[in-house]
C-alpha positions as CSV (number, residue, x, y, z in Angstrom):
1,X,-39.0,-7.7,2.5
2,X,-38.2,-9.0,-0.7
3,X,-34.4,-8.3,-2.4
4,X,-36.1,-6.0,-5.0
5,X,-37.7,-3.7,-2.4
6,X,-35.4,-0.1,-1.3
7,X,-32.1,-0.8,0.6
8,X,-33.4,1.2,3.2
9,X,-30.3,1.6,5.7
10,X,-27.1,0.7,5.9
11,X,-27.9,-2.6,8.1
12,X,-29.9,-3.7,5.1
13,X,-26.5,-3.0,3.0
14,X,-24.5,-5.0,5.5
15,X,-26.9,-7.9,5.7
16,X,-26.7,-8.0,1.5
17,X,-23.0,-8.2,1.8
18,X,-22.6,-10.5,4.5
19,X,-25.2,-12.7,3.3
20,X,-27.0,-12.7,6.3
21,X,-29.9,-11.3,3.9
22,X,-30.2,-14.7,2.4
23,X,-33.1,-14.3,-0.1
24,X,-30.8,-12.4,-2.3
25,X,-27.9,-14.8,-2.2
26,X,-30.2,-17.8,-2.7
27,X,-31.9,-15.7,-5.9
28,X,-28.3,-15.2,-7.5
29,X,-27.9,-18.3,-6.7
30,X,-30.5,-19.9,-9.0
31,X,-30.1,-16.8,-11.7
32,X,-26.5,-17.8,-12.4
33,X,-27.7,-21.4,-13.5
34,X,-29.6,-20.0,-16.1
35,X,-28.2,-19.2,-19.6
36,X,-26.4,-17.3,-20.1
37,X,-23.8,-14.5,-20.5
38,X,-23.8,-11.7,-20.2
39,X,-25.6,-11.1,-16.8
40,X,-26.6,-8.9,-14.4
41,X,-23.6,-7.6,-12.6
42,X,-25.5,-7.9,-9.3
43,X,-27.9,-10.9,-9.2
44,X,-26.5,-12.6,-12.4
45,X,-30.0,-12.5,-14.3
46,X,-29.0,-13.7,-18.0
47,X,-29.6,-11.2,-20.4
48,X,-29.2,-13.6,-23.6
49,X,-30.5,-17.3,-24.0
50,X,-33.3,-19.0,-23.2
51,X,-34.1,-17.3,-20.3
52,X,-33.9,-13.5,-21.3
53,X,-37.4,-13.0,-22.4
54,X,-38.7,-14.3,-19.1
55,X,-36.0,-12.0,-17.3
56,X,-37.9,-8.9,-18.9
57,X,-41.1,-9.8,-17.9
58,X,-40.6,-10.1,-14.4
59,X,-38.1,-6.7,-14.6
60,X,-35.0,-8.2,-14.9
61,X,-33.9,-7.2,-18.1
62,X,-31.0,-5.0,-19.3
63,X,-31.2,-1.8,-17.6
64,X,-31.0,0.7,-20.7
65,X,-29.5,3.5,-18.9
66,X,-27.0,1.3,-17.6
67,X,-26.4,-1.9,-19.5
68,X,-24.4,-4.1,-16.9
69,X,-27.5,-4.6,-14.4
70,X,-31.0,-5.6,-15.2
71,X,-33.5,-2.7,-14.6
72,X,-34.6,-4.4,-10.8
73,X,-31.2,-3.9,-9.4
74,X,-30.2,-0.9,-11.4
75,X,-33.2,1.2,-9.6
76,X,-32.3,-0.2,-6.3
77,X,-28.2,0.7,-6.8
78,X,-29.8,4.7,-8.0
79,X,-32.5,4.9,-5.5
80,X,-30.6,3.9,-2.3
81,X,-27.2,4.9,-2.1
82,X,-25.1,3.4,0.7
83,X,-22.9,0.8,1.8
84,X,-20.7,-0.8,4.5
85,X,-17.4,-1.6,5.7
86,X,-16.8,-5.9,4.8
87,X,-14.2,-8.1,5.1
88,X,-13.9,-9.1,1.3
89,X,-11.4,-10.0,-2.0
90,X,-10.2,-8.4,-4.7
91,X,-9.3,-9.5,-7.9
92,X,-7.5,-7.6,-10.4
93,X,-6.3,-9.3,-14.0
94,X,-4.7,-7.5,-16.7
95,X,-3.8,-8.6,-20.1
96,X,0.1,-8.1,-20.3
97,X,1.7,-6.2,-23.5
98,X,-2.2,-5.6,-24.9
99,X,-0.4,-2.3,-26.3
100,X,1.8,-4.4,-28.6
101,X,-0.7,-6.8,-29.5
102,X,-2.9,-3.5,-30.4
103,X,0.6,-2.5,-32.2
104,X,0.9,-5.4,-34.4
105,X,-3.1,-6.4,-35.1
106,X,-5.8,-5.1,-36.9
107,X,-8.1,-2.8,-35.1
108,X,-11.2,-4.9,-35.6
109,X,-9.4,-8.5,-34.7
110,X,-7.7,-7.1,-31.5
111,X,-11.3,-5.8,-30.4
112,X,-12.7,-9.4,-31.5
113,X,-9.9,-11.2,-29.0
114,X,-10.2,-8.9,-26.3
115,X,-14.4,-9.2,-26.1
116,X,-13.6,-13.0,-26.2
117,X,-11.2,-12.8,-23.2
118,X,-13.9,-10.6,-21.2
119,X,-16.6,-12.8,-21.9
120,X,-14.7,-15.7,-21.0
121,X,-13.6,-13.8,-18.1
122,X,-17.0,-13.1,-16.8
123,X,-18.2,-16.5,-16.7
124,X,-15.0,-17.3,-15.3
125,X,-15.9,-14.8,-12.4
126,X,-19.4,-15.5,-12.0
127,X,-18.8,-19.5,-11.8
128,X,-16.4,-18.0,-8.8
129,X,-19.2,-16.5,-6.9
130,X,-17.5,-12.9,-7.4
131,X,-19.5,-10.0,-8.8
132,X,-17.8,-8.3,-11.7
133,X,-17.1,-4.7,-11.1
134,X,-15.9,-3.4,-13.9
135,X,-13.7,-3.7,-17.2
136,X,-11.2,-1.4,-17.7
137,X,-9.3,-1.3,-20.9
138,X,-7.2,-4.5,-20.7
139,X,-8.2,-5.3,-17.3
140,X,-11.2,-6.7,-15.3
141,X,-11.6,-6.3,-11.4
142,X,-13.7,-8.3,-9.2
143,X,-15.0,-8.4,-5.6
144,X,-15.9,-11.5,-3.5
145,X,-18.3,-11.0,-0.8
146,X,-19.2,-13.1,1.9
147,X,-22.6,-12.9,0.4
148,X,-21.8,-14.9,-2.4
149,X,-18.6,-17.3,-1.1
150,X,-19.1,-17.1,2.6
151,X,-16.1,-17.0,4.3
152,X,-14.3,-18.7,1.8
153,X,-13.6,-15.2,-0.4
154,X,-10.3,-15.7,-0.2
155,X,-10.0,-18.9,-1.8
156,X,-12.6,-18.1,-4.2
157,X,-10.9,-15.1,-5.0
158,X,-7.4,-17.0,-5.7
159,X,-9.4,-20.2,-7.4
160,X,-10.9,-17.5,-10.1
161,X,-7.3,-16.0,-10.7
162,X,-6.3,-19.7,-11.2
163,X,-8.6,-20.2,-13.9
164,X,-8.0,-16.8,-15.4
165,X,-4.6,-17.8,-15.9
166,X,-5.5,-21.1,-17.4
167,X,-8.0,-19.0,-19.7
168,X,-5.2,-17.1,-20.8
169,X,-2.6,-20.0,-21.9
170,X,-5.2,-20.6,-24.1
171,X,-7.5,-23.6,-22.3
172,X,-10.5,-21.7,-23.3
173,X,-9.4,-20.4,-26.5
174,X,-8.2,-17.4,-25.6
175,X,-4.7,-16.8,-25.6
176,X,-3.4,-14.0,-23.8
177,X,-0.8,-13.7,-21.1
178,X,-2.3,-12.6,-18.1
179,X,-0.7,-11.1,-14.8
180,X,-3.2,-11.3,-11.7
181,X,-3.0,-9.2,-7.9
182,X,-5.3,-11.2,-5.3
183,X,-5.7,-9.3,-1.7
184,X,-7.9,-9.6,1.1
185,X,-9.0,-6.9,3.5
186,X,-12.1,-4.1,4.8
187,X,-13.3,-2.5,2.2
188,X,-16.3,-0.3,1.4
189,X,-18.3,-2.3,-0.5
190,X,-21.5,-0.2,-2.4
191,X,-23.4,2.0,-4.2
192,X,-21.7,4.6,-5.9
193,X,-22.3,7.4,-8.4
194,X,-25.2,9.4,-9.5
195,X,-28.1,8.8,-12.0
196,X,-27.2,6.7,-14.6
197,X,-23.4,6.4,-13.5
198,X,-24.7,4.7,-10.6
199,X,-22.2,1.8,-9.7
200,X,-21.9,-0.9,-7.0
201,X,-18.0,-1.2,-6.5
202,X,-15.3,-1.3,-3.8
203,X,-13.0,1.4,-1.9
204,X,-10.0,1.6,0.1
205,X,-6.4,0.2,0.4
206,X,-7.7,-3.1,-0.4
207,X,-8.4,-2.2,-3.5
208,X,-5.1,-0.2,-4.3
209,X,-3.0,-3.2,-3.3
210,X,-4.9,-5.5,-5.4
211,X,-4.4,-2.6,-8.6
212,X,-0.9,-2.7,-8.0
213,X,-0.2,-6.6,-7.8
214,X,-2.1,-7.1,-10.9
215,X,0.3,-4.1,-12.9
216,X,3.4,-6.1,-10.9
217,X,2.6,-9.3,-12.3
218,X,4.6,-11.1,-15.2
219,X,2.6,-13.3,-17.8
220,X,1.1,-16.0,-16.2
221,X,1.5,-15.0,-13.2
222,X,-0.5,-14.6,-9.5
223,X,0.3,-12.5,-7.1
224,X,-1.6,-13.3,-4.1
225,X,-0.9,-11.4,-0.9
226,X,0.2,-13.3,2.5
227,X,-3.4,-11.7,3.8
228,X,-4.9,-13.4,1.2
229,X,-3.1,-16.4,1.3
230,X,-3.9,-17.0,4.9
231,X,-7.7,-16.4,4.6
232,X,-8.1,-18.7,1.5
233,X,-6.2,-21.6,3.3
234,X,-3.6,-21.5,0.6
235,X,-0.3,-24.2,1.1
236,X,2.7,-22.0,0.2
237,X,5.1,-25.0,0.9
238,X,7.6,-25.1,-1.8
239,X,5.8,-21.6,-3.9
240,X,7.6,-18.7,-4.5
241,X,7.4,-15.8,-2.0
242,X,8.3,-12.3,-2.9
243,X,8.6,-8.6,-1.2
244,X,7.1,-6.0,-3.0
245,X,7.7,-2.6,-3.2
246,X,4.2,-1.8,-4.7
247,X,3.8,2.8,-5.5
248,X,1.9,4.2,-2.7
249,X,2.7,1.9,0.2
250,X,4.9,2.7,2.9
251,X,6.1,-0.5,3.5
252,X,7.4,-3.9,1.1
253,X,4.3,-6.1,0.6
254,X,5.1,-9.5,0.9
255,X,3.2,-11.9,-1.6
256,X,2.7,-15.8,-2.8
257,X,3.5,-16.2,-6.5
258,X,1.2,-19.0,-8.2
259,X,3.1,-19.2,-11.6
260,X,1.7,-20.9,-15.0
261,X,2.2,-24.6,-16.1
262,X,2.1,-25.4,-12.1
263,X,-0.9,-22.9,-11.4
């Protein structure tokens, strides 16, 4: 079975997540080498550069009804809903005070730096292993599978909010202040929506706590979770450690802060 045939069960789904299906983590693999952005949110197939017009011929080119995958993956994500339960990251990264930037810029030139920071953002990401799940206003979200990192999620997850940060002071010639939430957990990870809304994202708590450290973050700032922290190996000797009371959680969530120059 090859990785552009129907995700007939959710077994199949598992095995795509946790990499066990390895034909489609060694074809990402080799598609994310290619230039270049943007790509394929699910098998990184570059829709601009060199290599688009071979993309197209073989099906791999931007999906119309739903620009962010190539047409292959799009038709699988809309023909076979489903999904499973994974042990997996989440990155969430949001653009502190973008409404006062927006205040005090023109229209036009706050679009211009925002599409620069997402770009830069999504090579960021896909360098990282993580599959982009979505931009939202001022803020892009991320998963890391095992698919894609093994189990080394975690620390792929926290590396990529290292170099967002750096993106932001500017490194990349972007400069915007940044606040980023890292967690780790089980979350549903698949297929969600209907015809040409048809999405491949992540559910659950996970993803709530990683929402709210991202909105608790200051500027240059990463708020990893002790979860997280543990799974990605992280050495939180001499760091900053903090007790959240993050809106919707029962209890304080404690977290690591990784804070800009010493990032």
């Amino acid at each position: 079975m090859s990785a552009d045939e129907p995700m007939v069960d959710s077994e199949f789904w598992r095995a795509i997540l946790l990499g066990t299906f390895w034909q489609f983590r060694a074809g990402r693999w080799l598609l994310k080498h290619l230039p270049h952005e943007p790509r394929c949110k699910l098998c990184a197939a570059p829709f601009e550069g060199a290599g688009a017009p071979f993309m197209r011929m073989i099906g791999k080119g931007r999906w119309p009804k739903n620009p962010k995958y190539c047409g292959s993956c799009f038709k699988n994500l809309a023909n076979n809903h489903g999904g499973a339960e994974i042990p997996c990251s989440l990155l969430f990264a949001d653009v502190r005070g973008s409404t006062q930037m927006a205040e005090s810029m023109r229209p036009g030139d706050f679009k211009a730096l925002m599409a620069r920071f997402f770009r830069t953002a999504s090579a960021i990401l896909v360098e990282h292993d993580a599959v982009v799940d979505k931009f939202v206003g001022d803020e892009v979200v991320a998963i890391f599978i095992p698919a894609l990192t093994g189990e080394r999620h975690a620390a792929a997850a926290i590396a990529a909010a290292r170099a967002l940060v750096e993106t932001g002071r500017g490194s990349h010639g972007t400069a915007l202040p940044i606040g980023v939430g890292v967690h780790t957990g089980i979350a549903y990870v698949g297929s969600v929506g209907v015809d040409a809304n048809v999405d491949l994202t992540a559910m659950g708590d996970p993803v709530n706590v990683a929402a709210r450290l991202a909105s608790a973050a200051g500027p240059d700032e990463v708020l990893v979770t002790i979860e997280a922290a543990k799974a990605g190996d992280l050495d939180v000797r001499g760091l900053e450690q903090r007790d959240l009371d993050l809106k919707g959680k029962a209890g304080r969530t404690p977290v690591v802060v990784l804070r800009s120059p010493s990032i």
